[in-house]
N, C-alpha and C positions, 0 to 999 in steps of 0.2 A: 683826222679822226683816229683815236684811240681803239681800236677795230678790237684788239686784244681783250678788253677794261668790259665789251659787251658779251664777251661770252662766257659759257659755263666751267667755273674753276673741273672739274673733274672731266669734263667733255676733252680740255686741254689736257689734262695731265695722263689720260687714259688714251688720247691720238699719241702723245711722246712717246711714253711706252708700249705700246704697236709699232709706233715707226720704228724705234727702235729694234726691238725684238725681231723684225724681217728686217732690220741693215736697210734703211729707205734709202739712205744716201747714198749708199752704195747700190743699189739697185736701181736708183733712178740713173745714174752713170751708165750701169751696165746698160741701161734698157735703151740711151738715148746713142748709145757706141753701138748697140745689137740692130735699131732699128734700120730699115731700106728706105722708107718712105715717112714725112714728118706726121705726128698724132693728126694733124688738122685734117690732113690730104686722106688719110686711113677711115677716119667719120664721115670725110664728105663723102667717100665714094660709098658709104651703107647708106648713108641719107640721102645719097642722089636717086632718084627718080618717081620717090614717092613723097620726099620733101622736097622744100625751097627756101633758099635761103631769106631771112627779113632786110630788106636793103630799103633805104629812104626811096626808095624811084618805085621798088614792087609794092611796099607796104608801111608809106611814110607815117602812118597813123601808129601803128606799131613801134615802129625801128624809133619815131619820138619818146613811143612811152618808154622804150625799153631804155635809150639813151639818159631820159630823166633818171631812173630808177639806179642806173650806173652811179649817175651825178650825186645822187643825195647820199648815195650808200662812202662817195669818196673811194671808188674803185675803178683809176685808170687803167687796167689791164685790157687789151682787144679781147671781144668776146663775138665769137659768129653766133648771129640767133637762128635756129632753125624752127619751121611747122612741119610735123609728120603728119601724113593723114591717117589719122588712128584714133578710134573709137573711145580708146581708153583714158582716162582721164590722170594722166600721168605727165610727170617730166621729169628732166636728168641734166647734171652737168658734168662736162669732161673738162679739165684738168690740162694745160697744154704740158708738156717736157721743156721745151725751148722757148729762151723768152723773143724769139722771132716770130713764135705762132700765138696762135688765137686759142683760147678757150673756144667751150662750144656749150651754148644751153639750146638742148632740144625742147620741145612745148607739143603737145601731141595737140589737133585740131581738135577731137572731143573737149579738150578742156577748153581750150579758147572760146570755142561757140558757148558753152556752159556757163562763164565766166563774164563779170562787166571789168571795165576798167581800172577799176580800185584793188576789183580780187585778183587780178591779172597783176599787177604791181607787188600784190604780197607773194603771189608764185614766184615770180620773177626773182624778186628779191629774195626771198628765202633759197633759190638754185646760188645765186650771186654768194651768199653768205656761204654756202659750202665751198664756193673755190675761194672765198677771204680766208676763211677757217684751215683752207689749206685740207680738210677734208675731203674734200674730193678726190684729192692724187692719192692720202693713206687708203682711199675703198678702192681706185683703181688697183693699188700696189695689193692689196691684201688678196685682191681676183686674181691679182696675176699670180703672188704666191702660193694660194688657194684654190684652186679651180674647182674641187669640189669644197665647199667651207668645213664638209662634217669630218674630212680627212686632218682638219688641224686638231692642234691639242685640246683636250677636254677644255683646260684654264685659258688657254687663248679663245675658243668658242664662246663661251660666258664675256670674256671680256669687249669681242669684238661685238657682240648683240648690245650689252648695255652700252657701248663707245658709239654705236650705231644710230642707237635713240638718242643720245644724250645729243648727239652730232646733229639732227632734228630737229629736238627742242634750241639749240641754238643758232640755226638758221632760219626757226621761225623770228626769232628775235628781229634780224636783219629783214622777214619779209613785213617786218612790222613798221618795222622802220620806214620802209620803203612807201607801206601805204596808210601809216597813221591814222586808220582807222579801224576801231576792237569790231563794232559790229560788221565789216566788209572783213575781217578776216575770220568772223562768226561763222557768217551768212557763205564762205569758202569752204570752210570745213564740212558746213552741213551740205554742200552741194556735190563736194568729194564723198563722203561719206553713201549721200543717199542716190545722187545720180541724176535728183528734181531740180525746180526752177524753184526760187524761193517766193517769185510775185506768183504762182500758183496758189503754194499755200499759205499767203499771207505768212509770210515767215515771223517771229518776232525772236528776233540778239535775245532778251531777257531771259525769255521762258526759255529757250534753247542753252543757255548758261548754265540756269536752276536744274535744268532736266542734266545737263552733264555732270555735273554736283553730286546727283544723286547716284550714277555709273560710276563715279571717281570713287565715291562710298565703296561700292562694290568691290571694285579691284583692288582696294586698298586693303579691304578684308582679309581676302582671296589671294591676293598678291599674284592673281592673272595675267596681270600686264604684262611681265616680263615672257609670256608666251608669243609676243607678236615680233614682229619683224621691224614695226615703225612700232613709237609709241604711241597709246592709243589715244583719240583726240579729245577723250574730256581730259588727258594728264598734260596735251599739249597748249588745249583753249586752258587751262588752268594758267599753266607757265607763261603765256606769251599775257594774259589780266592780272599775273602778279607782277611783270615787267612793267604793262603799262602805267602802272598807280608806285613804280621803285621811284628810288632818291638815284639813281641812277638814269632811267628813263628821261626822268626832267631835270635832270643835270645835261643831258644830249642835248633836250629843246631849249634850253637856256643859251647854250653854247659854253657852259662852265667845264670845268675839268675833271676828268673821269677819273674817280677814287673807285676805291672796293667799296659796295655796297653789302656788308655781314646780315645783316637783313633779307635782304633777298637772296644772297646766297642759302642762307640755313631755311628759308620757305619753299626754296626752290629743291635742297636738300631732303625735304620731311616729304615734299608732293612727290620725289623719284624713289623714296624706296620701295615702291611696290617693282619695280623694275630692277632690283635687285635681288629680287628674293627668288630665289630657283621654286622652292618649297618652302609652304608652312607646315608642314606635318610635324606634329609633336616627335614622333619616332626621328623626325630626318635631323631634326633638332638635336635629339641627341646623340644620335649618327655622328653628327659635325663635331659636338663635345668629343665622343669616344676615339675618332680617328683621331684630331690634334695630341690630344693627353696622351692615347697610348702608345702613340706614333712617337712623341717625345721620350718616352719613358724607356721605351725598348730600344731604341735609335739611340738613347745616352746609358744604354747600359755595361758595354763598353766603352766608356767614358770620352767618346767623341761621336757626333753625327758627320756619319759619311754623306758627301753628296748624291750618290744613288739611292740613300734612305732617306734622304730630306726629297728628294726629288718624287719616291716614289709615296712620300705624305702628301706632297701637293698634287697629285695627280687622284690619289684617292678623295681629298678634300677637294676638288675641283668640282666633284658632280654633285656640291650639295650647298656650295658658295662660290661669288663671283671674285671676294677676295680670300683665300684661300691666308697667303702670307701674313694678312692682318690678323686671322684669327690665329695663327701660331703665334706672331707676337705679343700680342694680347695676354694670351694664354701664361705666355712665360713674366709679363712685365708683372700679372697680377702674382705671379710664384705661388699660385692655387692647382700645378698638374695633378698631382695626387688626387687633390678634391675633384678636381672637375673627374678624371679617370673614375672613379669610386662613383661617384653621381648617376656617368652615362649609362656604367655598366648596370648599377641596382635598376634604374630607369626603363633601360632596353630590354632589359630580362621579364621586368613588371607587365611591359607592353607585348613584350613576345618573346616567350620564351625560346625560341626560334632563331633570335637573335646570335646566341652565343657560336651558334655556327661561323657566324659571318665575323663575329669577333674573333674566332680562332684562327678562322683563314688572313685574317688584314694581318696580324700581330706573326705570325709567319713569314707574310709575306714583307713585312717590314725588317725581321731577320737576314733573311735571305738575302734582300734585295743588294748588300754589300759582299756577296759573293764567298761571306766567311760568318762562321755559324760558334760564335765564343761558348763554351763552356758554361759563363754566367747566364747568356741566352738562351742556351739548351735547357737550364733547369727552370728559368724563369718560363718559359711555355710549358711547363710541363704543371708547377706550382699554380699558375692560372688556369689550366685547363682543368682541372682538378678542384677550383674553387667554384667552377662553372657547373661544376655535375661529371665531367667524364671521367672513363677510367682510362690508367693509365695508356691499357693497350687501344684504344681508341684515340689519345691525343698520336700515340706514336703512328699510327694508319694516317692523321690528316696530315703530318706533320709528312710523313713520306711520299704521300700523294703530292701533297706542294713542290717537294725536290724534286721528283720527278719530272712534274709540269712546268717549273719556271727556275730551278736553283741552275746557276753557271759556274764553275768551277772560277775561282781568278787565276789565272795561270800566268798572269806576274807575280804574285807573293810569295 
Protein backbone atom coordinates (compact mmCIF):
# COMPACT_ATOMS: atom_id res chain seq x y z
CA UNK A 1 0.00 0.00 0.00
CA UNK A 2 0.91 3.43 -1.01
CA UNK A 3 0.75 4.74 2.61
CA UNK A 4 2.23 8.15 1.44
CA UNK A 5 -0.55 8.69 -1.74
CA UNK A 6 -3.19 8.64 1.52
CA UNK A 7 -2.28 11.43 3.33
CA UNK A 8 -2.46 15.18 3.34
CA UNK A 9 0.03 17.04 0.90
CA UNK A 10 0.82 19.94 3.47
CA UNK A 11 0.37 17.69 6.77
CA UNK A 12 3.70 15.95 4.86
CA UNK A 13 5.33 18.96 3.83
CA UNK A 14 4.77 20.93 7.29
CA UNK A 15 6.20 17.36 9.31
CA UNK A 16 9.57 17.91 6.85
CA UNK A 17 9.93 21.12 7.71
CA UNK A 18 9.71 20.66 11.61
CA UNK A 19 11.82 17.75 11.29
CA UNK A 20 14.02 19.43 9.85
CA UNK A 21 14.31 22.68 11.63
CA UNK A 22 14.98 20.59 15.10
CA UNK A 23 17.85 18.40 13.03
CA UNK A 24 15.36 14.98 13.63
CA UNK A 25 17.96 12.90 12.35
CA UNK A 26 20.39 14.01 14.15
CA UNK A 27 18.60 14.04 17.26
CA UNK A 28 17.00 10.78 16.96
CA UNK A 29 20.93 9.51 16.92
CA UNK A 30 21.80 11.51 19.75
CA UNK A 31 18.71 10.41 21.72
CA UNK A 32 19.17 6.56 20.87
CA UNK A 33 23.37 6.93 21.90
CA UNK A 34 22.04 9.21 25.16
CA UNK A 35 19.44 6.68 26.24
CA UNK A 36 20.18 3.80 29.30
CA UNK A 37 17.21 1.87 28.97
CA UNK A 38 15.28 1.00 25.31
CA UNK A 39 11.81 3.53 24.71
CA UNK A 40 9.83 0.20 25.17
CA UNK A 41 11.23 -0.90 28.56
CA UNK A 42 10.88 3.39 29.67
CA UNK A 43 6.63 3.11 28.71
CA UNK A 44 6.18 -0.20 30.18
CA UNK A 45 7.50 0.71 33.48
CA UNK A 46 4.83 4.15 33.63
CA UNK A 47 2.13 1.76 32.38
CA UNK A 48 3.00 -1.01 34.70
CA UNK A 49 0.57 -1.47 37.32
CA UNK A 50 -2.31 0.25 36.40
CA UNK A 51 -2.18 -1.02 32.78
CA UNK A 52 -1.86 -4.43 31.18
CA UNK A 53 -0.55 -5.46 28.36
CA UNK A 54 -3.37 -6.92 25.19
CA UNK A 55 -1.80 -10.40 24.73
CA UNK A 56 -3.90 -13.22 22.56
CA UNK A 57 -3.97 -15.34 26.06
CA UNK A 58 -5.33 -12.10 28.51
CA UNK A 59 -7.40 -10.54 25.74
CA UNK A 60 -7.80 -12.61 22.56
CA UNK A 61 -10.83 -10.68 21.52
CA UNK A 62 -8.89 -7.63 21.33
CA UNK A 63 -5.29 -8.52 20.48
CA UNK A 64 -7.59 -10.24 17.14
CA UNK A 65 -9.10 -6.98 16.47
CA UNK A 66 -6.15 -5.08 16.85
CA UNK A 67 -4.02 -7.62 14.73
CA UNK A 68 -6.79 -7.29 11.80
CA UNK A 69 -6.73 -3.64 12.00
CA UNK A 70 -2.59 -3.78 11.67
CA UNK A 71 -3.28 -6.23 8.64
CA UNK A 72 -5.65 -4.19 6.55
CA UNK A 73 -3.73 -0.88 7.20
CA UNK A 74 -0.44 -3.04 5.61
CA UNK A 75 1.71 -2.09 8.70
CA UNK A 76 4.15 -4.86 9.77
CA UNK A 77 5.91 -3.05 12.51
CA UNK A 78 5.52 -4.74 16.42
CA UNK A 79 3.23 -2.71 18.25
CA UNK A 80 2.54 -3.45 22.10
CA UNK A 81 -1.18 -2.56 22.84
CA UNK A 82 -1.83 -1.46 26.17
CA UNK A 83 -5.33 -0.68 28.53
CA UNK A 84 -4.80 2.24 31.15
CA UNK A 85 -7.50 2.24 33.69
CA UNK A 86 -8.48 5.71 33.10
CA UNK A 87 -11.63 7.56 32.94
CA UNK A 88 -10.77 9.61 30.16
CA UNK A 89 -11.65 8.89 26.89
CA UNK A 90 -8.29 9.25 25.37
CA UNK A 91 -5.36 7.42 23.48
CA UNK A 92 -1.66 7.81 22.35
CA UNK A 93 0.85 6.31 20.24
CA UNK A 94 4.72 6.10 20.95
CA UNK A 95 6.94 5.96 18.36
CA UNK A 96 9.83 3.11 18.91
CA UNK A 97 13.87 4.59 18.28
CA UNK A 98 15.16 1.11 17.36
CA UNK A 99 13.93 -1.14 15.00
CA UNK A 100 14.36 -3.92 17.72
CA UNK A 101 11.58 -2.41 19.74
CA UNK A 102 7.96 -2.11 19.61
CA UNK A 103 5.85 0.75 19.26
CA UNK A 104 3.33 1.19 21.85
CA UNK A 105 -0.52 2.37 21.54
CA UNK A 106 -2.10 3.05 24.79
CA UNK A 107 -6.22 2.90 24.91
CA UNK A 108 -7.42 4.35 28.16
CA UNK A 109 -10.49 1.83 29.64
CA UNK A 110 -12.98 4.81 29.58
CA UNK A 111 -12.94 4.57 25.93
CA UNK A 112 -13.06 0.99 25.31
CA UNK A 113 -16.03 0.40 27.54
CA UNK A 114 -17.70 3.54 25.69
CA UNK A 115 -16.78 2.26 22.43
CA UNK A 116 -18.33 -1.05 20.20
CA UNK A 117 -16.04 -2.77 17.84
CA UNK A 118 -16.10 -0.98 14.67
CA UNK A 119 -15.40 2.36 16.70
CA UNK A 120 -12.60 0.69 18.41
CA UNK A 121 -11.01 -0.23 14.91
CA UNK A 122 -11.29 3.48 13.85
CA UNK A 123 -9.34 4.54 17.24
CA UNK A 124 -7.12 2.06 16.71
CA UNK A 125 -6.28 2.76 13.44
CA UNK A 126 -6.22 6.33 13.44
CA UNK A 127 -3.17 5.83 16.58
CA UNK A 128 -1.63 3.34 13.76
CA UNK A 129 -1.73 6.02 11.18
CA UNK A 130 0.30 8.45 13.23
CA UNK A 131 3.25 5.99 13.73
CA UNK A 132 2.73 5.28 9.58
CA UNK A 133 2.86 8.96 9.14
CA UNK A 134 6.03 8.93 11.01
CA UNK A 135 4.13 11.57 13.19
CA UNK A 136 4.43 10.32 16.11
CA UNK A 137 8.34 10.31 16.58
CA UNK A 138 8.12 14.46 14.92
CA UNK A 139 5.55 15.31 18.40
CA UNK A 140 7.80 12.95 20.44
CA UNK A 141 11.02 14.89 19.12
CA UNK A 142 9.22 18.44 19.37
CA UNK A 143 8.33 17.52 23.40
CA UNK A 144 11.73 16.70 23.76
CA UNK A 145 12.91 19.92 22.10
CA UNK A 146 10.17 21.89 23.61
CA UNK A 147 9.24 21.00 27.02
CA UNK A 148 7.35 24.08 27.44
CA UNK A 149 5.77 24.57 23.66
CA UNK A 150 5.13 28.45 24.35
CA UNK A 151 9.09 28.78 24.73
CA UNK A 152 9.58 28.03 20.87
CA UNK A 153 9.47 30.54 18.23
CA UNK A 154 6.39 32.52 17.67
CA UNK A 155 6.50 31.06 13.56
CA UNK A 156 7.51 27.59 14.69
CA UNK A 157 4.19 27.73 17.34
CA UNK A 158 1.73 28.51 14.55
CA UNK A 159 3.30 25.99 12.45
CA UNK A 160 3.49 23.09 14.90
CA UNK A 161 -0.49 23.72 15.85
CA UNK A 162 -1.58 23.68 12.27
CA UNK A 163 1.10 20.51 11.44
CA UNK A 164 -0.79 19.04 14.66
CA UNK A 165 -4.24 19.07 13.27
CA UNK A 166 -3.39 18.57 10.01
CA UNK A 167 -1.49 15.42 11.50
CA UNK A 168 -5.15 14.32 12.83
CA UNK A 169 -7.10 14.90 10.14
CA UNK A 170 -4.84 12.32 8.39
CA UNK A 171 -4.78 9.66 10.67
CA UNK A 172 -8.33 9.89 10.68
CA UNK A 173 -8.06 8.80 7.07
CA UNK A 174 -6.19 5.62 8.23
CA UNK A 175 -8.85 5.14 11.12
CA UNK A 176 -11.26 4.98 8.36
CA UNK A 177 -9.69 2.76 6.62
CA UNK A 178 -9.37 0.57 9.14
CA UNK A 179 -13.20 0.52 10.10
CA UNK A 180 -14.95 1.44 6.72
CA UNK A 181 -17.69 2.56 8.13
CA UNK A 182 -18.82 6.74 8.00
CA UNK A 183 -21.66 6.28 10.38
CA UNK A 184 -19.28 4.10 13.30
CA UNK A 185 -16.87 6.68 12.84
CA UNK A 186 -20.04 9.30 13.29
CA UNK A 187 -21.53 7.67 16.02
CA UNK A 188 -17.26 7.91 17.58
CA UNK A 189 -16.95 11.35 17.47
CA UNK A 190 -20.16 12.01 18.81
CA UNK A 191 -19.44 9.65 21.73
CA UNK A 192 -15.80 11.49 22.37
CA UNK A 193 -17.32 14.59 22.10
CA UNK A 194 -20.35 14.20 24.38
CA UNK A 195 -19.21 11.27 26.83
CA UNK A 196 -23.08 9.41 25.91
CA UNK A 197 -24.14 6.14 24.62
CA UNK A 198 -25.48 6.59 21.26
CA UNK A 199 -28.44 3.54 21.55
CA UNK A 200 -29.67 6.04 24.53
CA UNK A 201 -30.37 8.65 22.41
CA UNK A 202 -31.27 7.03 19.48
CA UNK A 203 -28.49 8.58 17.76
CA UNK A 204 -28.99 9.17 13.90
CA UNK A 205 -25.17 9.61 11.49
CA UNK A 206 -27.53 11.98 9.35
CA UNK A 207 -28.82 14.51 11.56
CA UNK A 208 -25.50 14.51 13.36
CA UNK A 209 -23.73 15.24 9.96
CA UNK A 210 -26.32 18.29 9.10
CA UNK A 211 -25.95 19.58 12.73
CA UNK A 212 -21.91 19.55 12.12
CA UNK A 213 -22.53 21.44 8.83
CA UNK A 214 -23.99 24.00 10.48
CA UNK A 215 -20.82 24.54 13.45
CA UNK A 216 -18.32 24.00 10.25
CA UNK A 217 -20.43 27.30 9.07
CA UNK A 218 -19.39 28.99 12.13
CA UNK A 219 -15.94 28.49 12.52
CA UNK A 220 -15.46 28.99 9.16
CA UNK A 221 -16.83 32.57 9.58
CA UNK A 222 -14.93 33.08 12.77
CA UNK A 223 -11.94 31.27 11.78
CA UNK A 224 -12.04 29.74 15.59
CA UNK A 225 -10.91 26.71 14.79
CA UNK A 226 -7.42 27.41 14.70
CA UNK A 227 -7.84 28.16 18.57
CA UNK A 228 -8.07 24.29 19.56
CA UNK A 229 -5.36 22.04 20.16
CA UNK A 230 -7.06 19.12 17.84
CA UNK A 231 -9.17 20.13 15.08
CA UNK A 232 -12.42 20.47 15.83
CA UNK A 233 -14.73 17.48 14.79
CA UNK A 234 -17.26 18.89 12.40
CA UNK A 235 -13.83 20.01 10.23
CA UNK A 236 -12.69 16.42 10.90
CA UNK A 237 -16.20 14.36 10.28
CA UNK A 238 -16.16 16.92 7.17
CA UNK A 239 -12.42 15.56 5.98
CA UNK A 240 -12.75 11.92 6.66
CA UNK A 241 -17.01 12.13 4.28
CA UNK A 242 -14.85 14.04 1.70
CA UNK A 243 -12.31 11.05 1.75
CA UNK A 244 -14.91 8.60 1.69
CA UNK A 245 -16.89 9.62 -1.56
CA UNK A 246 -12.75 10.66 -3.32
CA UNK A 247 -11.50 8.97 -6.56
CA UNK A 248 -8.85 8.15 -4.27
CA UNK A 249 -10.75 6.33 -1.58
CA UNK A 250 -12.20 3.97 -4.18
CA UNK A 251 -9.14 3.63 -6.00
CA UNK A 252 -7.90 1.84 -2.24
CA UNK A 253 -11.10 -0.50 -2.59
CA UNK A 254 -10.68 -1.40 -5.93
CA UNK A 255 -7.02 -2.25 -5.31
CA UNK A 256 -5.99 0.21 -8.30
CA UNK A 257 -3.10 2.59 -8.01
CA UNK A 258 -2.88 5.43 -5.94
CA UNK A 259 -2.49 8.79 -8.09
CA UNK A 260 -2.93 12.34 -6.67
CA UNK A 261 -6.27 13.02 -6.28
CA UNK A 262 -6.50 17.53 -7.05
CA UNK A 263 -9.94 17.17 -6.05
CA UNK A 264 -9.84 16.18 -2.90
CA UNK A 265 -6.85 17.77 -2.14
CA UNK A 266 -8.16 21.47 -3.05
CA UNK A 267 -11.77 20.39 -0.94
CA UNK A 268 -9.63 19.24 1.61
CA UNK A 269 -7.70 22.67 1.26
CA UNK A 270 -10.87 25.26 1.19
CA UNK A 271 -12.37 22.95 4.67
CA UNK A 272 -8.65 23.64 6.55
CA UNK A 273 -8.36 27.26 6.24
CA UNK A 274 -10.24 28.10 9.04
CA UNK A 275 -7.30 26.56 10.89
CA UNK A 276 -5.03 28.67 9.42
CA UNK A 277 -6.13 31.80 10.16
CA UNK A 278 -4.71 33.36 13.50
CA UNK A 279 -7.14 36.29 13.04
CA UNK A 280 -9.82 37.82 11.06
CA UNK A 281 -9.83 41.26 12.22
CA UNK A 282 -9.78 43.73 9.45
CA UNK A 283 -6.94 45.83 11.61
CA UNK A 284 -4.76 42.49 11.90
CA UNK A 285 -5.25 42.31 8.21
CA UNK A 286 -3.70 45.11 7.62
CA UNK A 287 -1.15 44.80 10.24
CA UNK A 288 0.15 41.78 7.94
CA UNK A 289 0.00 44.07 4.75
CA UNK A 290 2.07 46.89 6.73
CA UNK A 291 4.77 44.74 8.33
CA UNK A 292 5.59 42.74 5.03
CA UNK A 293 5.80 46.15 2.79
CA UNK A 294 7.35 48.21 5.25
CA UNK A 295 9.62 45.66 6.55
CA UNK A 296 10.77 45.32 2.87
CA UNK A 297 11.13 48.71 2.09
CA UNK A 298 13.23 49.86 4.99
CA UNK A 299 15.27 46.52 5.09
CA UNK A 300 16.14 47.25 1.13
CA UNK A 301 17.01 50.71 1.72
CA UNK A 302 20.42 50.17 1.90
CA UNK A 303 20.30 48.19 -0.94
CA UNK A 304 20.60 44.75 0.74
CA UNK A 305 18.35 42.85 3.37
CA UNK A 306 20.38 41.75 6.25
CA UNK A 307 19.60 38.39 7.69
CA UNK A 308 18.80 39.82 11.15
CA UNK A 309 16.20 42.18 9.25
CA UNK A 310 14.58 39.59 7.35
CA UNK A 311 14.61 37.57 10.52
CA UNK A 312 13.27 40.15 12.54
CA UNK A 313 10.19 40.69 9.63
CA UNK A 314 9.41 37.16 10.11
CA UNK A 315 9.20 37.07 13.59
CA UNK A 316 7.07 40.14 13.63
CA UNK A 317 4.84 38.62 10.75
CA UNK A 318 4.65 35.40 12.62
CA UNK A 319 1.87 36.71 15.25
CA UNK A 320 -0.55 37.44 12.66
CA UNK A 321 0.05 34.34 9.91
CA UNK A 322 0.99 30.78 9.90
CA UNK A 323 2.96 31.37 6.75
CA UNK A 324 4.86 34.28 7.35
CA UNK A 325 7.59 33.67 4.18
CA UNK A 326 4.66 33.13 1.60
CA UNK A 327 3.28 36.49 2.34
CA UNK A 328 6.79 38.21 1.73
CA UNK A 329 7.04 36.32 -1.37
CA UNK A 330 3.89 37.08 -2.65
CA UNK A 331 4.26 40.41 -1.86
CA UNK A 332 7.48 40.87 -3.80
CA UNK A 333 6.34 38.39 -6.97
CA UNK A 334 3.27 40.80 -7.27
CA UNK A 335 6.11 44.08 -7.32
CA UNK A 336 2.98 45.89 -5.59
CA UNK A 337 5.28 46.87 -2.00
CA UNK A 338 4.71 50.50 -2.30
CA UNK A 339 1.08 49.92 -3.01
CA UNK A 340 0.43 47.58 -0.56
CA UNK A 341 2.69 49.98 2.13
CA UNK A 342 0.45 53.04 1.04
CA UNK A 343 -2.73 50.88 1.55
CA UNK A 344 -1.94 49.46 5.06
CA UNK A 345 -0.82 52.73 6.35
CA UNK A 346 -4.06 54.92 4.97
CA UNK A 347 -6.19 51.88 6.35
CA UNK A 348 -4.51 51.55 9.94
CA UNK A 349 -4.64 55.13 10.56
CA UNK A 350 -8.66 55.20 9.23
CA UNK A 351 -9.25 52.21 11.87
CA UNK A 352 -7.07 53.81 14.72
CA UNK A 353 -5.50 56.38 14.59
CA UNK A 354 -3.46 54.84 17.31
CA UNK A 355 -1.88 52.82 15.04
CA UNK A 356 1.03 55.04 13.85
CA UNK A 357 2.60 54.30 17.20
CA UNK A 358 3.16 50.85 16.58
CA UNK A 359 4.17 51.75 12.99
CA UNK A 360 6.96 53.86 14.17
CA UNK A 361 8.17 51.38 16.63
CA UNK A 362 8.23 48.17 14.01
CA UNK A 363 10.09 50.52 11.21
CA UNK A 364 12.77 51.27 13.95
CA UNK A 365 13.05 48.38 14.97
CA UNK A 366 13.60 46.85 11.53
CA UNK A 367 16.54 49.60 11.20
CA UNK A 368 18.24 48.73 14.05
CA UNK A 369 17.75 45.21 13.89
CA UNK A 370 21.21 45.01 11.65
CA UNK A 371 23.11 46.76 14.19
CA UNK A 372 23.97 49.87 11.85
CA UNK A 373 21.79 52.74 11.46
CA UNK A 374 22.62 54.29 7.35
CA UNK A 375 22.19 57.80 6.96
CA UNK A 376 19.31 56.90 4.10
CA UNK A 377 17.64 55.22 7.21
CA UNK A 378 17.97 57.87 9.54
CA UNK A 379 16.10 60.25 7.26
CA UNK A 380 13.75 57.89 5.96
CA UNK A 381 12.14 57.51 9.74
CA UNK A 382 12.21 60.73 10.28
CA UNK A 383 10.25 61.76 6.55
CA UNK A 384 7.68 58.95 7.65
CA UNK A 385 7.09 60.08 10.97
CA UNK A 386 6.36 63.36 10.00
CA UNK A 387 3.82 62.14 7.40
CA UNK A 388 2.17 60.32 10.34
CA UNK A 389 1.53 63.53 12.30
CA UNK A 390 4.69 63.74 14.60
CA UNK A 391 6.98 66.48 15.20
CA UNK A 392 10.29 66.09 14.71
CA UNK A 393 11.36 66.22 18.44
CA UNK A 394 8.94 63.45 19.11
CA UNK A 395 10.15 60.92 16.25
CA UNK A 396 13.80 61.64 17.69
CA UNK A 397 12.44 60.73 21.66
CA UNK A 398 10.89 57.08 20.06
CA UNK A 399 13.67 56.75 17.95
CA UNK A 400 16.08 57.04 21.07
CA UNK A 401 14.01 55.03 23.32
CA UNK A 402 14.21 52.12 20.75
CA UNK A 403 18.37 52.51 20.96
CA UNK A 404 18.26 52.41 24.16
CA UNK A 405 15.93 49.38 24.63
CA UNK A 406 17.19 47.02 21.87
CA UNK A 407 19.91 48.69 19.44
CA UNK A 408 23.51 46.47 19.85
CA UNK A 409 26.44 48.07 18.54
CA UNK A 410 28.26 45.41 15.75
CA UNK A 411 31.59 45.45 17.05
CA UNK A 412 32.79 43.50 14.11
CA UNK A 413 32.19 46.30 11.33
Amino acid sequence: MNHKAIRIPLEIQLGQELYQQIQGKVLESILREAKIEKTENYFKNILQGHSFKVSEKLAPRLYNSFAEVKAKLEFDEPIEFYITNNPELNAFAVSRLEEDESHIININSGLIDKVDDDELKFIVGHEIGHLISNNAIIAQLLNFVFTDQSESPLMMQHKIAVWDKLSELTADRFGFMACGRLDKVLSCFFKMASGLSVERLNFDPKAFSLENEEILKYFKETGSGNLLSHPINPIRIKAVELFETSVLYQSLLSGAELKIDQVLNDQISELIQSLMVISNSPVNYHRTSFIASAGLIVAGIDKAIEPDEYKRIIEELSAFTVFPKQILNQMIEENKIELFFEKSVKELLKINPGEKNMMMEYIINIIIADSVISDSEFEFIFDFGIKLGFERKEIAQIFASSIQEQFMPNIYS
